[in-house]
Backbone atoms as SQL, in Angstrom:
CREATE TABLE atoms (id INTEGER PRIMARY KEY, chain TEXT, resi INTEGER, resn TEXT, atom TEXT, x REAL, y REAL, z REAL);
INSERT INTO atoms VALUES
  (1, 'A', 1, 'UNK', 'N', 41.363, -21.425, 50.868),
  (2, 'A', 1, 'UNK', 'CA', 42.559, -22.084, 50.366),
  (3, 'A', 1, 'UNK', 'C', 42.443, -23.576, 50.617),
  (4, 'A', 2, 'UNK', 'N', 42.744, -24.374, 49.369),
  (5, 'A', 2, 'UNK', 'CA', 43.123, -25.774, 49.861),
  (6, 'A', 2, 'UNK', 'C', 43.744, -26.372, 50.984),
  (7, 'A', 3, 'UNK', 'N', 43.307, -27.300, 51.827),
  (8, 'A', 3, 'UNK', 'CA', 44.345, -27.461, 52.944),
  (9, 'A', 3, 'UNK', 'C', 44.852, -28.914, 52.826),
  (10, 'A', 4, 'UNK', 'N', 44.497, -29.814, 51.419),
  (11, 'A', 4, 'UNK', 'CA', 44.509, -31.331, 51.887),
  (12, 'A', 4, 'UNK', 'C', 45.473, -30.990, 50.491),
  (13, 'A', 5, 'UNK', 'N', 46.305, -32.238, 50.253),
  (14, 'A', 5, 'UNK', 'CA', 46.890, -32.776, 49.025),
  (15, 'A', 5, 'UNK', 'C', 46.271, -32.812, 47.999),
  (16, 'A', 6, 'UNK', 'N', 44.748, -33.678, 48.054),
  (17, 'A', 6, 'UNK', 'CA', 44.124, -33.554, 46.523),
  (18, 'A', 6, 'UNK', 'C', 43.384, -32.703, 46.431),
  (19, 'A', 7, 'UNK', 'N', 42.992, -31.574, 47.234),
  (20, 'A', 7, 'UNK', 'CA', 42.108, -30.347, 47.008),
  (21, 'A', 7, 'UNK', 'C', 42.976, -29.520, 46.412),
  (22, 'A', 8, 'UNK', 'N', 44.582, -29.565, 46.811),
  (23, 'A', 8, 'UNK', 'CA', 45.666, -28.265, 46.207),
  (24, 'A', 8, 'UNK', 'C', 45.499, -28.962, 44.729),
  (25, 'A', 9, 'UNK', 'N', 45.728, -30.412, 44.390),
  (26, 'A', 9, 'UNK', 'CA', 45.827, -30.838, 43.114),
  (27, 'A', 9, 'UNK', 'C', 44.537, -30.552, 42.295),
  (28, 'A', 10, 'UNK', 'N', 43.225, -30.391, 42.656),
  (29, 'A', 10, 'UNK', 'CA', 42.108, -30.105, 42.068),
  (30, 'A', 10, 'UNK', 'C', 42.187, -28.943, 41.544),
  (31, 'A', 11, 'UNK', 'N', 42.784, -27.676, 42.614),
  (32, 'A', 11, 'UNK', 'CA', 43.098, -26.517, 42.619),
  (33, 'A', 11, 'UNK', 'C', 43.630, -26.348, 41.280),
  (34, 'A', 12, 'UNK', 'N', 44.536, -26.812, 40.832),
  (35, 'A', 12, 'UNK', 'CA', 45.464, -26.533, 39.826),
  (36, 'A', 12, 'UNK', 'C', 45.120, -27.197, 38.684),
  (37, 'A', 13, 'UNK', 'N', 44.748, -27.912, 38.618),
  (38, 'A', 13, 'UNK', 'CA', 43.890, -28.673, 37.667),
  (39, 'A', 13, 'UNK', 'C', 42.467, -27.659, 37.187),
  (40, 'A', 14, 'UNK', 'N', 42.096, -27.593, 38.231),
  (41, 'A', 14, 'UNK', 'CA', 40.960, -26.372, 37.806),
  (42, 'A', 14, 'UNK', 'C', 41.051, -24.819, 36.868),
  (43, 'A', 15, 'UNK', 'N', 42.375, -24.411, 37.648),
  (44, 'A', 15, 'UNK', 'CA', 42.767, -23.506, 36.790),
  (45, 'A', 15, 'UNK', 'C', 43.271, -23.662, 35.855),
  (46, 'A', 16, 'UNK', 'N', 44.069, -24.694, 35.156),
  (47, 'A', 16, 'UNK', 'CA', 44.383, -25.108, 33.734),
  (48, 'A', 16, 'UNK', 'C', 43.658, -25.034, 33.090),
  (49, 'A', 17, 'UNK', 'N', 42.295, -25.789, 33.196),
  (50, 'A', 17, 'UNK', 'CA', 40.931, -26.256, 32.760),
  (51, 'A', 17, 'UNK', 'C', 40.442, -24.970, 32.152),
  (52, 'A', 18, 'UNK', 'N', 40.374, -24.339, 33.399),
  (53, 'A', 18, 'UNK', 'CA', 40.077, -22.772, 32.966),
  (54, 'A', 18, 'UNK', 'C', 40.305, -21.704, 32.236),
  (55, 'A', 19, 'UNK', 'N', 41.850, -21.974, 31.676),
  (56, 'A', 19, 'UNK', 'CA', 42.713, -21.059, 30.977),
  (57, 'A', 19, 'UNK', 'C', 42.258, -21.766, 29.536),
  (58, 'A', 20, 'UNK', 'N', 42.313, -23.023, 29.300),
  (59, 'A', 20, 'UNK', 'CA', 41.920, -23.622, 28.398),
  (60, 'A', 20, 'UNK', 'C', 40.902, -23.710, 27.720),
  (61, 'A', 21, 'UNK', 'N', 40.058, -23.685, 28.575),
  (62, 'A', 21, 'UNK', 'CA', 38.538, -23.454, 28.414),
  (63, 'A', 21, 'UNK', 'C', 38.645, -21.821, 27.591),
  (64, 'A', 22, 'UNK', 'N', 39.059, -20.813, 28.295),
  (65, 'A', 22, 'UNK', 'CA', 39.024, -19.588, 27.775),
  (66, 'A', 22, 'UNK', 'C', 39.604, -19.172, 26.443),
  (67, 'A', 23, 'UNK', 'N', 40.559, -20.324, 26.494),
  (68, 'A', 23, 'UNK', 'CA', 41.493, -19.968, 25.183),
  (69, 'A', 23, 'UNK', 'C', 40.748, -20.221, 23.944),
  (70, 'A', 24, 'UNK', 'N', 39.741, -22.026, 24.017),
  (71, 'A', 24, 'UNK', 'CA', 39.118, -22.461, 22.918),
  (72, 'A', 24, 'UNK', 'C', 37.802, -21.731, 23.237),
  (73, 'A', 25, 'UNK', 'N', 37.022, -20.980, 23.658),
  (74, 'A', 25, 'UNK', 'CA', 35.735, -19.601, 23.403),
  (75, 'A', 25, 'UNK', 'C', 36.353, -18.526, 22.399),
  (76, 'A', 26, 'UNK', 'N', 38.016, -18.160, 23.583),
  (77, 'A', 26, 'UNK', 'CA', 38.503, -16.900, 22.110),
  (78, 'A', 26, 'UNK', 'C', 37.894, -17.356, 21.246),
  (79, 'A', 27, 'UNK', 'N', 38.786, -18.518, 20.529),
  (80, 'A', 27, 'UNK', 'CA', 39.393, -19.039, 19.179),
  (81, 'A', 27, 'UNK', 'C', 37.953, -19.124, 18.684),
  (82, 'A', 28, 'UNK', 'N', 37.127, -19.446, 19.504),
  (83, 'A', 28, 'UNK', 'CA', 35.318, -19.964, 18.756),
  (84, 'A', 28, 'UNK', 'C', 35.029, -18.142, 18.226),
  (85, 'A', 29, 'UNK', 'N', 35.046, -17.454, 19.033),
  (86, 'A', 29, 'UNK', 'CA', 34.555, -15.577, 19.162),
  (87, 'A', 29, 'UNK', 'C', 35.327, -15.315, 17.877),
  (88, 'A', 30, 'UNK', 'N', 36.770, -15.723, 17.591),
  (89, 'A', 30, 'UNK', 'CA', 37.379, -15.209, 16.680),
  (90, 'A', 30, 'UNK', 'C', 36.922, -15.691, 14.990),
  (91, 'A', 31, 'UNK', 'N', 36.477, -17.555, 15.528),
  (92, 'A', 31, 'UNK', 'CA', 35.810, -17.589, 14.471),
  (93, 'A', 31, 'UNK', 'C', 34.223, -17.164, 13.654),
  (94, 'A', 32, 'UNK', 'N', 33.645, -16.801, 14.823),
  (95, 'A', 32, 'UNK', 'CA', 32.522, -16.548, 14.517),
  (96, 'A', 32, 'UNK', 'C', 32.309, -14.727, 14.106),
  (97, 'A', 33, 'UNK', 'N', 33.957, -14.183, 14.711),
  (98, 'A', 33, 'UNK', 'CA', 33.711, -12.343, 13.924),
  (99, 'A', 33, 'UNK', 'C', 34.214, -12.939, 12.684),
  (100, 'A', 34, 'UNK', 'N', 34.877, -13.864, 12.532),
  (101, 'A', 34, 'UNK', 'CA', 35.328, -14.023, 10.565),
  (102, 'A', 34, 'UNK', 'C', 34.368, -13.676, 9.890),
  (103, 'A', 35, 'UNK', 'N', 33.399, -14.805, 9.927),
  (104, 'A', 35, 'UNK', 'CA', 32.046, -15.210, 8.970),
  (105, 'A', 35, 'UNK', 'C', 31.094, -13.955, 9.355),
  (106, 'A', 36, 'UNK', 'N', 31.352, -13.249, 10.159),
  (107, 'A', 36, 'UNK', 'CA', 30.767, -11.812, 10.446),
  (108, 'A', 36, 'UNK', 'C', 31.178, -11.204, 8.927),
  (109, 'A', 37, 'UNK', 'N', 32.395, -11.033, 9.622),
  (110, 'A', 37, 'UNK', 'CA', 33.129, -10.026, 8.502),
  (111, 'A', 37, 'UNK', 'C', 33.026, -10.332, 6.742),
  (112, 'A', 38, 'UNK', 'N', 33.066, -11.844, 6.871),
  (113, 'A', 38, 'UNK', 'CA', 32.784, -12.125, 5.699),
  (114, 'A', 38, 'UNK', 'C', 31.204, -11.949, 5.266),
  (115, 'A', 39, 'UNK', 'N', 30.372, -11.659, 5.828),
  (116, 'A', 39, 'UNK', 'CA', 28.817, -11.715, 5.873),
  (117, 'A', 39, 'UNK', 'C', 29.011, -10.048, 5.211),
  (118, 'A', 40, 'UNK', 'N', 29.603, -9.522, 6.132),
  (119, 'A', 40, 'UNK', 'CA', 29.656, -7.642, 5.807),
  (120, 'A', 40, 'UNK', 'C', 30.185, -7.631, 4.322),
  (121, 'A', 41, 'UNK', 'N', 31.212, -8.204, 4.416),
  (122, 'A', 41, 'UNK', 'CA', 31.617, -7.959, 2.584),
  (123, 'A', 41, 'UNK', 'C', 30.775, -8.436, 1.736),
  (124, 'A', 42, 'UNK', 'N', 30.157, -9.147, 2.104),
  (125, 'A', 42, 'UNK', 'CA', 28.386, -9.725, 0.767),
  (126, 'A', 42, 'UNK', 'C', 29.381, -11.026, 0.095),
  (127, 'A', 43, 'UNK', 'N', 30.110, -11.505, 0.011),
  (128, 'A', 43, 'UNK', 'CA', 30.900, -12.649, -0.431),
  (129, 'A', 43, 'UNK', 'C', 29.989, -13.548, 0.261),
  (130, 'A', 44, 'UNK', 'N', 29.109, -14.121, -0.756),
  (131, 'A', 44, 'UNK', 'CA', 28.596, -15.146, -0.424),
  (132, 'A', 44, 'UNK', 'C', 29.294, -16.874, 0.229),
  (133, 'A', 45, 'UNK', 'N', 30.486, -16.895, -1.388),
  (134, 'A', 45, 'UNK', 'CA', 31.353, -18.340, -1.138),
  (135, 'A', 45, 'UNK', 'C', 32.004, -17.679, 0.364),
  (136, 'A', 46, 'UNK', 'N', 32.909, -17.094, 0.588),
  (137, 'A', 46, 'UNK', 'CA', 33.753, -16.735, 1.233),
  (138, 'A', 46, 'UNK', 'C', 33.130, -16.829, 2.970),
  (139, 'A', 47, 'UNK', 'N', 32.127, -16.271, 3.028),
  (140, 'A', 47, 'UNK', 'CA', 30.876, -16.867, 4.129),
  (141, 'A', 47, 'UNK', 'C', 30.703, -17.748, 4.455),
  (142, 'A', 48, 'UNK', 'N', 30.226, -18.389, 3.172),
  (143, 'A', 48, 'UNK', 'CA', 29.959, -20.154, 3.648),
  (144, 'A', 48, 'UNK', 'C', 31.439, -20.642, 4.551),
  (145, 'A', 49, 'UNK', 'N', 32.064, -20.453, 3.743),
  (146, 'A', 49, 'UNK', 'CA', 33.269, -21.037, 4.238),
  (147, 'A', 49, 'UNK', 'C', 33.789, -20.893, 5.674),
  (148, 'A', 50, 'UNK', 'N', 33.874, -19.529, 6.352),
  (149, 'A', 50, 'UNK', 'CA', 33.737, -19.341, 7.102),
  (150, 'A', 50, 'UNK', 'C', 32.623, -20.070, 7.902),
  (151, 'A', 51, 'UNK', 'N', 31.593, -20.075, 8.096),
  (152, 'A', 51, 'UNK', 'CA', 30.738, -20.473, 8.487),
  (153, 'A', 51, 'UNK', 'C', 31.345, -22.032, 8.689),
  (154, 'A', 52, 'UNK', 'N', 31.620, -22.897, 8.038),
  (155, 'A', 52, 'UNK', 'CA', 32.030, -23.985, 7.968),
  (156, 'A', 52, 'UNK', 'C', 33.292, -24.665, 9.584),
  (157, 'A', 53, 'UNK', 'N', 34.092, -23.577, 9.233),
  (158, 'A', 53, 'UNK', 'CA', 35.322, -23.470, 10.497),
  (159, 'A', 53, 'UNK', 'C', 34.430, -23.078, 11.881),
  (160, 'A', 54, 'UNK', 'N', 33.540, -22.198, 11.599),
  (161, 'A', 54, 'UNK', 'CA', 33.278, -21.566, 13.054),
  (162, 'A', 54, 'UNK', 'C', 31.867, -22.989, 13.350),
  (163, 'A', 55, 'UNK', 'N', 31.161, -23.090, 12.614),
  (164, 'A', 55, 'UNK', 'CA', 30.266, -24.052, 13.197),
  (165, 'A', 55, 'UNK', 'C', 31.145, -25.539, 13.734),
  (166, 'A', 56, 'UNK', 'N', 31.856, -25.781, 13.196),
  (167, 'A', 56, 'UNK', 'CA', 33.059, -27.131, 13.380),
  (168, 'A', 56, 'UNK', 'C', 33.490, -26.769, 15.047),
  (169, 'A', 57, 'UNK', 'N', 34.053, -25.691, 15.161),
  (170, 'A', 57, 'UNK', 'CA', 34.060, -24.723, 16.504),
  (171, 'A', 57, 'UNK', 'C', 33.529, -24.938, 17.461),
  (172, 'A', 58, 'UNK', 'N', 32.029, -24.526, 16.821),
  (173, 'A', 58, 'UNK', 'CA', 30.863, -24.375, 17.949),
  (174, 'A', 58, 'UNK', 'C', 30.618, -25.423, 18.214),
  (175, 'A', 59, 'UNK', 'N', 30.489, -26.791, 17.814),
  (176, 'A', 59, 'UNK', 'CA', 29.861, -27.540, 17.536),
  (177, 'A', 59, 'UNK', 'C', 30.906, -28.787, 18.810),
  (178, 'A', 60, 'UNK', 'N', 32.210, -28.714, 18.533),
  (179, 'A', 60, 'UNK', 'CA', 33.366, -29.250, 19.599),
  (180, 'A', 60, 'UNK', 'C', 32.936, -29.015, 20.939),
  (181, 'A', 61, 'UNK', 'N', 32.748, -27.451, 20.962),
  (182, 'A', 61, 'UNK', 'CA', 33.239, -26.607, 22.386),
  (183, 'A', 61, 'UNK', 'C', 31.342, -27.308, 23.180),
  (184, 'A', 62, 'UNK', 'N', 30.700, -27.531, 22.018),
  (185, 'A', 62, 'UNK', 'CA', 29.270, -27.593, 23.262),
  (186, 'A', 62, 'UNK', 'C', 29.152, -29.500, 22.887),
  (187, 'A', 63, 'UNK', 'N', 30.144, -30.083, 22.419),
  (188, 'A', 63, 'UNK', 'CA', 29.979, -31.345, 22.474),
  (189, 'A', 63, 'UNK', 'C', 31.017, -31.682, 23.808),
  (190, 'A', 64, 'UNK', 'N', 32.113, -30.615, 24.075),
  (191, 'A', 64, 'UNK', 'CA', 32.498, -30.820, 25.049),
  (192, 'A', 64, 'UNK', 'C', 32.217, -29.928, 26.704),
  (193, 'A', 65, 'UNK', 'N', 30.782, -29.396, 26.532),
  (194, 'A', 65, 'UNK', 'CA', 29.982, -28.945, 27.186),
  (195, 'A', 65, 'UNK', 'C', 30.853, -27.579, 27.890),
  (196, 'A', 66, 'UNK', 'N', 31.614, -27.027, 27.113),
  (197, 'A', 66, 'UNK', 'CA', 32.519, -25.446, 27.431),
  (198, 'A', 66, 'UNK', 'C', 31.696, -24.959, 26.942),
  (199, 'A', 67, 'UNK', 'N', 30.390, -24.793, 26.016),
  (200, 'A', 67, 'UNK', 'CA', 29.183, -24.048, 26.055),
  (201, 'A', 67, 'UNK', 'C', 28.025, -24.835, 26.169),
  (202, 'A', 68, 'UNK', 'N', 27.138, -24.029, 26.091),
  (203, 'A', 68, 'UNK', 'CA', 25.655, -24.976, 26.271),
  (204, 'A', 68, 'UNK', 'C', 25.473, -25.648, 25.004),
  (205, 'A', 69, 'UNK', 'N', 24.416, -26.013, 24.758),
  (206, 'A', 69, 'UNK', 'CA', 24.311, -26.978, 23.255),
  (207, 'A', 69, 'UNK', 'C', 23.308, -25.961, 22.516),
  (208, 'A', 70, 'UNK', 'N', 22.642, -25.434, 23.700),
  (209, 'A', 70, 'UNK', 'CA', 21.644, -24.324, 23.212),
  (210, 'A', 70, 'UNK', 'C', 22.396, -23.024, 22.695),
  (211, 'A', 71, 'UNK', 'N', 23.340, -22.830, 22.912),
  (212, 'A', 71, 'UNK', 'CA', 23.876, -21.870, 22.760),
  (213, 'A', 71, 'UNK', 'C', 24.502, -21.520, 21.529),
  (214, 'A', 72, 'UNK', 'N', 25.297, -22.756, 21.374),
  (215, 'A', 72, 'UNK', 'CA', 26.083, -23.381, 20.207),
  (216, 'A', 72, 'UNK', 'C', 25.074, -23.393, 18.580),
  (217, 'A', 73, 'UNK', 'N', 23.383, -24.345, 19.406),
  (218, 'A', 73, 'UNK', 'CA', 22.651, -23.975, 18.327),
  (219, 'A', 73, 'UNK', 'C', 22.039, -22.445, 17.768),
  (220, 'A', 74, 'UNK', 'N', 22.150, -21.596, 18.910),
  (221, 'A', 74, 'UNK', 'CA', 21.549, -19.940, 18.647),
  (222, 'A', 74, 'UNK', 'C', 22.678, -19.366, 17.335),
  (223, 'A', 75, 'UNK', 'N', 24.258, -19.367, 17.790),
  (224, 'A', 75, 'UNK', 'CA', 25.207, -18.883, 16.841),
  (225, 'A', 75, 'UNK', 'C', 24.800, -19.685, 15.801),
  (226, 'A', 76, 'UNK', 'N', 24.773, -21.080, 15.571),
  (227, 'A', 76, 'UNK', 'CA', 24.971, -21.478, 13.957),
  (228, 'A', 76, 'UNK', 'C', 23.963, -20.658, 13.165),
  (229, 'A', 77, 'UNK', 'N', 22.474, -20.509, 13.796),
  (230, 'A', 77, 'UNK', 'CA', 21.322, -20.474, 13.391),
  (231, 'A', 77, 'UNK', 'C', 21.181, -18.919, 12.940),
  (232, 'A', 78, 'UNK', 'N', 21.861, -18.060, 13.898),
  (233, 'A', 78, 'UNK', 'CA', 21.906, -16.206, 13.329),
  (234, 'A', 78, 'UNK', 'C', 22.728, -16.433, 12.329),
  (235, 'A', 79, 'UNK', 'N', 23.885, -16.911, 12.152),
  (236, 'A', 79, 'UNK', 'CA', 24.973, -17.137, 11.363),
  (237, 'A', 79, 'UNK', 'C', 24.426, -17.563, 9.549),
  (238, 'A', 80, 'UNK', 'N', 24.038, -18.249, 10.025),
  (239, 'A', 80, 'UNK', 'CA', 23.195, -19.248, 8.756),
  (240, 'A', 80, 'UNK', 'C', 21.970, -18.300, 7.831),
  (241, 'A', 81, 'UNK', 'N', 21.158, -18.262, 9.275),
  (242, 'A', 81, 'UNK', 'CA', 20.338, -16.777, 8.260),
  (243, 'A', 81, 'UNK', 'C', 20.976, -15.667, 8.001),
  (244, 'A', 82, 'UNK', 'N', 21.723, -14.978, 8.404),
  (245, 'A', 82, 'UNK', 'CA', 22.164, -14.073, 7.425),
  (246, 'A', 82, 'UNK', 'C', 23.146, -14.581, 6.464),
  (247, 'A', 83, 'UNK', 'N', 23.508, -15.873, 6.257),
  (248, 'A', 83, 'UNK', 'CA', 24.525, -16.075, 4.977),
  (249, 'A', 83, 'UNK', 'C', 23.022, -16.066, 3.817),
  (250, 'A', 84, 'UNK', 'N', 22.227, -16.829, 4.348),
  (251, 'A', 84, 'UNK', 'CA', 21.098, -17.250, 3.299),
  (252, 'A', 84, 'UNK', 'C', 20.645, -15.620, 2.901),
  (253, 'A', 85, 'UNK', 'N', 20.699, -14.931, 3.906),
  (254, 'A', 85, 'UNK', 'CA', 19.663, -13.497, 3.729),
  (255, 'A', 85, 'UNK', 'C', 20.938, -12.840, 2.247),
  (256, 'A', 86, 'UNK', 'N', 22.350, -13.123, 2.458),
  (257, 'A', 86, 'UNK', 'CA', 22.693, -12.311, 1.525),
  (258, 'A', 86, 'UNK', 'C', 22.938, -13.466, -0.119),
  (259, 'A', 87, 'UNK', 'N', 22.634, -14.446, 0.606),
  (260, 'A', 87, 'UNK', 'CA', 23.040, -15.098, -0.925),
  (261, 'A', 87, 'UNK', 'C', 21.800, -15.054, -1.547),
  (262, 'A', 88, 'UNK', 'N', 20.751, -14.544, -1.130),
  (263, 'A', 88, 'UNK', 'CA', 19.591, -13.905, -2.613),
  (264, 'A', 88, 'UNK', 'C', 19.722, -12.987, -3.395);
């Protein structure tokens, strides 16, 4: 447990951070099952598009280092080949 003034304030600050942090991964997870889902229906436009929101996403969350950069680049990159794999 914190025992000083600015360790309790770090404390709480930390856990905000944290809730926040968790909230914008959902919102990234949620965008990245879209362009899933849209990948499953074979809708090529409808994909892209998707794809568009969730990379914008990914692309925030590891510029603001809540993911790795490596990480951020693995999703665009599965994402991307299978839009290309179905728009042939």
């Amino acid at each position: 447990m914190a025992n000083t003034k600015q360790a309790r304030k770090r404390a709480r600050q930390a856990e905000n951070h944290r809730l926040h942090n968790a909230s914008q991964k959902s919102e990234m997870r949620t965008f990245i099952k879209n362009t899933r889902k849209a990948i499953a229906s074979g809708d090529a436009k409808l994909a892209q598009a998707a794809l568009a929101q969730a990379t914008s996403k990914v692309d925030t969350l590891a510029r603001k280092n809540i993911i790795h950069r490596n990480a951020a680049a693995r999703y665009k990159s599965r994402l991307t080949a299978r839009i290309k794999a179905i728009a042939k």
